[in-house]
C-alpha positions in Angstrom: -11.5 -15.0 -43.2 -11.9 -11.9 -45.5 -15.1 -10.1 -46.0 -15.6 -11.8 -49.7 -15.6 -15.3 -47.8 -18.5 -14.1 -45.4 -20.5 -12.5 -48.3 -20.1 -15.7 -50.0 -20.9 -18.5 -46.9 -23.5 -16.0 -46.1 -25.5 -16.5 -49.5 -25.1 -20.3 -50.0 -26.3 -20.3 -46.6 -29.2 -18.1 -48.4 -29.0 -15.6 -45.4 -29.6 -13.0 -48.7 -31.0 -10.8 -46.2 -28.1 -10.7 -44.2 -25.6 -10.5 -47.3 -27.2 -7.7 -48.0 -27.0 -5.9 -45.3 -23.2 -7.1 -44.6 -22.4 -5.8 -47.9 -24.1 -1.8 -47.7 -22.0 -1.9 -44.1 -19.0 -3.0 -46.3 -19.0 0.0 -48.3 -19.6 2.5 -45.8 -16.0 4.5 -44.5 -14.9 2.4 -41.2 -15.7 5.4 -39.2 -19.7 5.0 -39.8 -19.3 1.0 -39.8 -21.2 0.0 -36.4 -19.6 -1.9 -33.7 -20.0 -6.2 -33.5 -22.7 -6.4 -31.1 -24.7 -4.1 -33.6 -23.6 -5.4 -36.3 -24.9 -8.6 -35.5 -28.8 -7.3 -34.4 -28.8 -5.0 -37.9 -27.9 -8.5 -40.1 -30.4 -10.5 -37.8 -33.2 -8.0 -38.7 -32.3 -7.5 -42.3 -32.5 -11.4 -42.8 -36.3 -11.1 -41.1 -37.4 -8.2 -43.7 -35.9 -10.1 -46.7 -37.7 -13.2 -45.3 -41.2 -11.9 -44.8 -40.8 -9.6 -48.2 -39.9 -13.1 -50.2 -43.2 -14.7 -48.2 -45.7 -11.8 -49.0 -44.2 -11.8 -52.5 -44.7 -15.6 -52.9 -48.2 -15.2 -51.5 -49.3 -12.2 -53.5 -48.2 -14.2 -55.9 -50.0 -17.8 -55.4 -53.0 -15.6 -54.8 -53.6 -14.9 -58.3 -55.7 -11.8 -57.6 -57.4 -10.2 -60.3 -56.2 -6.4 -60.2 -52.6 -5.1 -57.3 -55.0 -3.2 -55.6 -54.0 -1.2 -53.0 -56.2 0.2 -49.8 -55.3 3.7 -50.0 -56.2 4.3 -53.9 -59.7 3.0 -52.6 -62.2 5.8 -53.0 -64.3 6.2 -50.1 -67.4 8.2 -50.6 -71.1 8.3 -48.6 -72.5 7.7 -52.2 -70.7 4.5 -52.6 -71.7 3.4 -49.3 -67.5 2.8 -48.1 -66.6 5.2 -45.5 -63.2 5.3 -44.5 -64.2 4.1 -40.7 -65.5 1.0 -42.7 -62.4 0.7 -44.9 -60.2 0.7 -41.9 -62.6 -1.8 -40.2 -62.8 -4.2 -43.4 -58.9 -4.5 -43.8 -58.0 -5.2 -39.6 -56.5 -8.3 -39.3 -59.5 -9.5 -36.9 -61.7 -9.6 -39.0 -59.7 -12.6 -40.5 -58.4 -14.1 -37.1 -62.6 -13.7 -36.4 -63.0 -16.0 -39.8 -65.4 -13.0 -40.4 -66.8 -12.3 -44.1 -67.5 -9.8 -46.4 -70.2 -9.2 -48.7 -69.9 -6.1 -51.5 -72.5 -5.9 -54.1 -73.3 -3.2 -56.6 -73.9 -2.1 -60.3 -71.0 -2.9 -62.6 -68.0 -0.6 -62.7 -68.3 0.4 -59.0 -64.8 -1.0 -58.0 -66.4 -4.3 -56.4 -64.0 -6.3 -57.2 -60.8 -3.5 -56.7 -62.2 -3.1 -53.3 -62.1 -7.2 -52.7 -58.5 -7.4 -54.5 -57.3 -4.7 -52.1 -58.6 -6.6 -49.0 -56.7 -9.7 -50.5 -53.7 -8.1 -50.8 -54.1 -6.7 -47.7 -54.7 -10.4 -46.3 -51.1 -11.2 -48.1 -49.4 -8.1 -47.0 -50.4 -9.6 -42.9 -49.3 -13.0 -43.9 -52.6 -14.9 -44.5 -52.9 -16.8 -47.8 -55.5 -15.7 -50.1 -57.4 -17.1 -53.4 -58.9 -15.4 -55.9 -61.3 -17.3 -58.2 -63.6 -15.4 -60.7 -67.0 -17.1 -60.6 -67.0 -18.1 -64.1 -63.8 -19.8 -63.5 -64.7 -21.4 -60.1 -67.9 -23.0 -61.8 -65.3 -24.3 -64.8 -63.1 -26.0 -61.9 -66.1 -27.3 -60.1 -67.3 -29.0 -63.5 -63.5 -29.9 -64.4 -62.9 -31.7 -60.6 -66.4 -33.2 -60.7 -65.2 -35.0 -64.4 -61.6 -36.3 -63.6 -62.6 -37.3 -59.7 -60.2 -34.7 -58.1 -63.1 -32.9 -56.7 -61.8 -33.4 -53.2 -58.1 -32.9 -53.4 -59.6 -29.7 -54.8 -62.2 -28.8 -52.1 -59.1 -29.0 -49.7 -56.7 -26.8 -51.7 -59.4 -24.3 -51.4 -59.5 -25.0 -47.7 -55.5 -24.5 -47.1 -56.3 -20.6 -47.9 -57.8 -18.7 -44.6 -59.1 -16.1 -47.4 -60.9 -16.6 -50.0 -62.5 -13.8 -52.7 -65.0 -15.1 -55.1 -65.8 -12.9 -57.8 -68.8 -11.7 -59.6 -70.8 -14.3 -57.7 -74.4 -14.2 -59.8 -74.0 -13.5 -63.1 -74.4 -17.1 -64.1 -76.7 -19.6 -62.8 -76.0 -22.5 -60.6 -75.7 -26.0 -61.4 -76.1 -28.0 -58.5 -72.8 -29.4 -58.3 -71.5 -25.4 -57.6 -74.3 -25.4 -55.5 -73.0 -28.2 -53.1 -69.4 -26.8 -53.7 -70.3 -23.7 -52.4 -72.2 -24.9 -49.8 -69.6 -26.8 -48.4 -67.0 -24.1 -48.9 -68.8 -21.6 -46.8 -69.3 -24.9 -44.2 -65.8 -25.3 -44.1 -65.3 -21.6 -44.1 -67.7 -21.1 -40.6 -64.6 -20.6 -37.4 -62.1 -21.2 -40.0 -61.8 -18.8 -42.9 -63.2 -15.9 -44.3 -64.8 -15.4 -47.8 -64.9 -11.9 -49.5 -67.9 -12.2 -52.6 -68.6 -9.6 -55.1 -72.0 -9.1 -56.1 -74.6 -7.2 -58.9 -77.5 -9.2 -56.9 -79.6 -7.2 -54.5 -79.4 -8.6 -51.6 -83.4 -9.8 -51.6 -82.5 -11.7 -55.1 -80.4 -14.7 -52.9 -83.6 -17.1 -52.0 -84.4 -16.6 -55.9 -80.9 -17.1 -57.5 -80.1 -19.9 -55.3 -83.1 -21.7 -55.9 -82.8 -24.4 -52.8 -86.1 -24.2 -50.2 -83.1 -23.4 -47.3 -82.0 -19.9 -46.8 -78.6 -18.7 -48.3 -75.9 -18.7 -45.4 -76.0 -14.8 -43.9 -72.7 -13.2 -44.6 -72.0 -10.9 -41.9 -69.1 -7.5 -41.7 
């Protein structure tokens, strides 16, 4: 079997990853080629890179998050109230595994929602699938399920994601079907997802934007 033949089995067996890498080893000079049992560990590994880059592309993608944010152009300041100690602690992977939440409010144009995009694509980058829905659209698709009866097929896509960041929570008020759809999100959420809201409210403004005589759920960090 010649080395064409392998390149070609190898990519309708969509091994790309290993194509790939069987191909750069093709064109090195046979002196730098590795030996067989190498060989074989260096196509293995390429075909688990390509795989998991094709999965966090796929999921950065599904995600639909609002701005590619990225962790280190955050700008962490004592004014803004983000340390980098924070920053470090907000984007570990327990937090999620914890189905731990996050709550960021402040004026508009402070990076609110870069800062939740980044944590999302964080959340992709460790292999978790993440949702983005901008308030104003989630209220649309709550009023949109509620009319064609899909409401509950719905609810559970929003369930599939272990992350979910809902933007620009507040700047319009509740009807009280979102009211029930967000109640039962952050019910399904508690020990089994985590929820990352933007906010302009201050934070003793809930009980009144809410409107319900029960206390908003407490988001915790």
């Amino acid at each position: 079997m010649n080395n064409q033949s392998t390149l070609e089995q190898l990519s309708d067996l969509r091994l790309f990853g290993m194509a790939k890498c069987y191909q750069a080893m093709l064109n090195l000079p046979s002196h730098e080629q590795e030996d067989a049992y190498t060989l074989v560990g260096m196509l293995c590994q390429a075909e688990i890179e390509q795989r998991n880059f094709k999965r966090t592309e796929r999921l950065l993608k599904n995600s639909k998050l609002r701005y590619n944010a990225l962790l280190e152009e955050v700008i962490c300041k004592s004014e803004r109230g983000l340390s980098k100690e924070m920053l470090i602690t907000l984007s570990d992977e327990n937090l999620i595994s914890r189905s731990q939440n996050v709550l960021i409010h402040g004026a508009t144009g402070c990076g609110k929602s870069y800062l939740a995009c980044a944590l999302g694509r964080n959340a992709c980058l460790l292999g978790y699938k993440v949702l983005y829905l901008a308030m104003n659209k989630f209220l649309e698709a709550i009023a949109q399920a509620k009319l064609d009866g899909t409401y509950l097929k719905w609810m559970r896509s929003i369930a599939a994601h272990p992350v979910i960041v809902l933007d620009d929570f507040g700047l319009k008020p509740l009807s009280h079907d979102a009211k029930i759809a967000l109640l039962d999100i952050l019910e399904d959420r508690y020990g089994n997802g985590s929820i990352i809201i933007t906010s302009q409210l201050p934070l003793n403004k809930y009980y009144e934007f809410i409107n319900e005589p029960y206390p908003p759920y407490e988001l915790h960090i």
